[in-house]
C-alpha positions as CSV (number, residue, x, y, z in Angstrom):
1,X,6.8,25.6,29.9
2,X,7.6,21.9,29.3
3,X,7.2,22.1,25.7
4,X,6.8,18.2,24.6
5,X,7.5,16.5,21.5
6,X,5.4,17.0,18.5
7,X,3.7,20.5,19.9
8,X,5.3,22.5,17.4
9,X,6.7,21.6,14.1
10,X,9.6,20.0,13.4
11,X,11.8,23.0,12.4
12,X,11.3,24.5,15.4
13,X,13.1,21.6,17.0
14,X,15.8,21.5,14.5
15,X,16.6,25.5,14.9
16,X,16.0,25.4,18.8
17,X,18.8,22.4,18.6
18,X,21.7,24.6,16.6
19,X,20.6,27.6,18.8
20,X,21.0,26.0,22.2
21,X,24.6,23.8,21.2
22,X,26.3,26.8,19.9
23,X,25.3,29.2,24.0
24,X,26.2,25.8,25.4
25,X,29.4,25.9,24.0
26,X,30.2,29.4,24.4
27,X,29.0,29.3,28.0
28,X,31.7,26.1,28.5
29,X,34.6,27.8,26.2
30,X,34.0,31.2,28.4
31,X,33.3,29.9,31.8
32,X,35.6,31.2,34.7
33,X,36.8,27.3,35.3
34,X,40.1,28.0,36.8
35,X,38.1,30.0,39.4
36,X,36.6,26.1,40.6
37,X,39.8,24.3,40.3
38,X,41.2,26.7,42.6
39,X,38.7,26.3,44.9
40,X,37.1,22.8,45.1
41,X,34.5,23.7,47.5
42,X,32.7,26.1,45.0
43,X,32.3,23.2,42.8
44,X,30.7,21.4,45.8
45,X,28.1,24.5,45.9
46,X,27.6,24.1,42.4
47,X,27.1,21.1,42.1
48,X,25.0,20.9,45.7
49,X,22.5,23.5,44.0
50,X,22.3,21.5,40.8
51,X,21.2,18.7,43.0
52,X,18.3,20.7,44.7
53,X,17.1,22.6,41.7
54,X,16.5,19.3,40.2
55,X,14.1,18.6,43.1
56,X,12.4,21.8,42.7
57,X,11.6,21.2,39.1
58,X,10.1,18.0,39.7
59,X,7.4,19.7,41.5
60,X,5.8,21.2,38.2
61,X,1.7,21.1,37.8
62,X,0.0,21.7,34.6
63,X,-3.5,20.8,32.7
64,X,-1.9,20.2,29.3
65,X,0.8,19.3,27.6
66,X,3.4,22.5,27.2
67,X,0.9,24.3,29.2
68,X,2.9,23.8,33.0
69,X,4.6,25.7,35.4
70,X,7.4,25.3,37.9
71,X,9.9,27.3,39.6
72,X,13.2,28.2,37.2
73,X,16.3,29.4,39.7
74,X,17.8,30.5,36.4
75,X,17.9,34.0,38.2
76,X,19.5,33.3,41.4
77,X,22.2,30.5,39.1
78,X,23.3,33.9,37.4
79,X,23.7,35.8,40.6
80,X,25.5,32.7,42.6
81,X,27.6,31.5,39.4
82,X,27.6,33.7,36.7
83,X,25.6,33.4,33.3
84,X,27.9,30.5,32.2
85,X,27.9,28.5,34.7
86,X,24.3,29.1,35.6
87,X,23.8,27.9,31.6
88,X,25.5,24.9,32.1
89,X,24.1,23.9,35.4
90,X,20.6,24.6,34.2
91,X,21.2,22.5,31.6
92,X,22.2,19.5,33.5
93,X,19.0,20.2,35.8
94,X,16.8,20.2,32.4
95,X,18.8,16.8,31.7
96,X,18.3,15.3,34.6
97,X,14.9,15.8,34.8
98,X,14.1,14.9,31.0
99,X,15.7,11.2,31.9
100,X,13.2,12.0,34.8
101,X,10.5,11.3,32.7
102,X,9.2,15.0,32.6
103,X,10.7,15.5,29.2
104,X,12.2,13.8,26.3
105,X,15.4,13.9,23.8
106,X,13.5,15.6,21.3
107,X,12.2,18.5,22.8
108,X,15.2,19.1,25.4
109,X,17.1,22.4,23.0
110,X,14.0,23.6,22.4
111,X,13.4,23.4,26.5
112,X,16.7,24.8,26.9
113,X,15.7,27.8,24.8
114,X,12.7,28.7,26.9
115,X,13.4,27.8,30.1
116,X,17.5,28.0,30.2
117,X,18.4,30.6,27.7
118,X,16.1,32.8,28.3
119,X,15.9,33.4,31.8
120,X,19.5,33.4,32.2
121,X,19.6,36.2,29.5
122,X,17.3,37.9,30.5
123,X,18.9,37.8,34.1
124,X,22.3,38.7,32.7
125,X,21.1,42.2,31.2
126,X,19.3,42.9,34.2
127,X,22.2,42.4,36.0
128,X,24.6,44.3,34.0
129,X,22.6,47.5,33.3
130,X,22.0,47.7,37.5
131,X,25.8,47.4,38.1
132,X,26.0,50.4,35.5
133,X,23.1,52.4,36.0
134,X,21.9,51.9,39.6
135,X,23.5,52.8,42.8
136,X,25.9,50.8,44.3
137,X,23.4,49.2,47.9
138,X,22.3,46.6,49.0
139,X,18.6,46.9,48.7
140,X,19.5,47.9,45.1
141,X,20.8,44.4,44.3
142,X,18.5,42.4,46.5
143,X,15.1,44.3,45.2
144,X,16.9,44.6,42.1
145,X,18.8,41.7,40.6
146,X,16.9,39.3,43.0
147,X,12.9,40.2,43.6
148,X,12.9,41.7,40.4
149,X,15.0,40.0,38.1
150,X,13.6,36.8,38.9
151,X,9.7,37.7,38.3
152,X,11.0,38.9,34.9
153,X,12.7,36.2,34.1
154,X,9.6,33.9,34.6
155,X,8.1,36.8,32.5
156,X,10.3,36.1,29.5
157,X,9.7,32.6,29.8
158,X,6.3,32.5,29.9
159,X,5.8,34.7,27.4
160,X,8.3,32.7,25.1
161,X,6.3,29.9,26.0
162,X,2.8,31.0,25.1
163,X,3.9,32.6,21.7
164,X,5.1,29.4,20.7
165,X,2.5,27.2,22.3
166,X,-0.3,30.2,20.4
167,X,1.7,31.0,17.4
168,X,3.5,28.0,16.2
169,X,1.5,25.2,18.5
170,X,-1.6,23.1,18.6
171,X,-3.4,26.1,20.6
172,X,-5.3,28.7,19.8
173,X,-4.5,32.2,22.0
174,X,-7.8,32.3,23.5
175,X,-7.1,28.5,24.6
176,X,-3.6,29.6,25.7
177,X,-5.2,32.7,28.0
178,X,-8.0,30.7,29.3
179,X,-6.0,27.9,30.9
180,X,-2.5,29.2,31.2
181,X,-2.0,32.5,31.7
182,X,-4.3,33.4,34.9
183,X,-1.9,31.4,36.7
184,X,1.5,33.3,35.4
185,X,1.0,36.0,38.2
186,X,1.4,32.9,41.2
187,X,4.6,31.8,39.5
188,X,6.0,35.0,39.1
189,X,5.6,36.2,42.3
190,X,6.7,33.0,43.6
191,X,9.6,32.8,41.4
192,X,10.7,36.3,42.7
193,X,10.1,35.6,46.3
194,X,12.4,33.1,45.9
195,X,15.2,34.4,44.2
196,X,14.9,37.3,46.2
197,X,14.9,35.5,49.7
198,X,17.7,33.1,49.1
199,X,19.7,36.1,47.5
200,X,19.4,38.2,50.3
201,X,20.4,35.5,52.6
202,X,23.2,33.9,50.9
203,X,24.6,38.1,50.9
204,X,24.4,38.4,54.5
205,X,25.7,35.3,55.6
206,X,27.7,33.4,52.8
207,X,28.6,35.9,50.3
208,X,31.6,33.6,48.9
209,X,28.6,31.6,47.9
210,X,27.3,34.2,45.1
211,X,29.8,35.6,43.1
212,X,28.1,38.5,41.7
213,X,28.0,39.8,45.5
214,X,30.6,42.5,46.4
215,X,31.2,43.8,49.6
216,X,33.4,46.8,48.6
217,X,30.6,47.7,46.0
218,X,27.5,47.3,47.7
219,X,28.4,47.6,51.6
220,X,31.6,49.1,51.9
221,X,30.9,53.0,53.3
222,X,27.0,52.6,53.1
């Protein structure tokens, strides 16, 4: 998913660029701020998660460049945050780690494409159309916006990733399914497992942590 420069030519980069400054900016300009002025200690959780997503992306394995994997947390940002500030916090994460070493300057939109805007998208409309469409419990959201949710977002990503590494890259799609894909399954479990566990627990015992989380619509009378 690390997509490093000079995989994919140079327009791509350019495009990805405009694409991910203009949701950056919307995510700051619309962000729920005043929410974290109020309350300092929600900016302490923020930024505390930041902190330990960053250590989970720096345990990433791969065979080739573009062609590696790590857990995302995009999914579970949305749920705890919001879309915005799960945007801007995955950002800084993908920031930290490209002055890390596991990226560079050039390639960091187009990494914020696939592995920030897209999850979190992706998680966003899931989210929404459950509020609307699904009942109102608390299995619902868990199984739903957290198991679920995040296996598809690792879905999206990967599959953004392997059009662009088969499509527009130095690979060829038979490369691409031969030494990538058999190992999307383990990541998308794993990234569902994980969103799904650490939602389910933050709901039951710190559900000021995870602001999509409401007791009047998903406990209250159940």
């Amino acid at each position: 998913m690390n997509l490093s420069a000079g995989l994919l030519p140079p327009f791509f980069y350019w495009l990805a660029s405009i694409g991910f400054t203009v949701a950056f900016g919307w995510a700051a300009y619309t962000a729920p701020w005043q929410v974290y002025r109020k309350d300092p200690a929600k900016s302490h959780v923020l930024l505390a998660s930041c902190v330990l997503l960053l250590l989970l992306w720096q345990m990433e394995a791969g065979l080739k460049p573009g062609m590696s994997f790590h857990l995302l947390g995009a999914t579970l940002f949305v749920l705890m945050f919001g879309w915005q500030l799960a945007f801007i916090g995955l950002s800084l994460v993908l920031l930290g780690t490209t002055f890390d070493g596991m990226g560079d300057l050039q390639s960091l939109a187009l990494n914020g494409m696939v592995m920030v805007a897209v999850p979190v998208l992706v998680s966003e409309t899931i989210y929404r159309l459950s509020v609307r469409f699904l009942p109102h419990h608390f299995f619902v959201y868990v199984l739903g916006n957290g198991f679920l949710c995040g296996g598809l977002a690792m879905v999206a990503t990967i599959t953004a990733a392997t059009v662009l590494l088969a499509c527009c890259g130095p690979y060829s799609f038979s490369k691409v399914a031969h030494d990538y894909l058999p190992f999307a399954p383990l990541m998308i479990f794993a990234e569902a497992f994980f969103t799904g566990m650490i939602a389910a627990s933050l709901a039951l015992f710190r559900p000021d942590w995870i602001s999509t989380f409401d007791d009047r619509r998903y406990l209250s009378g159940k």
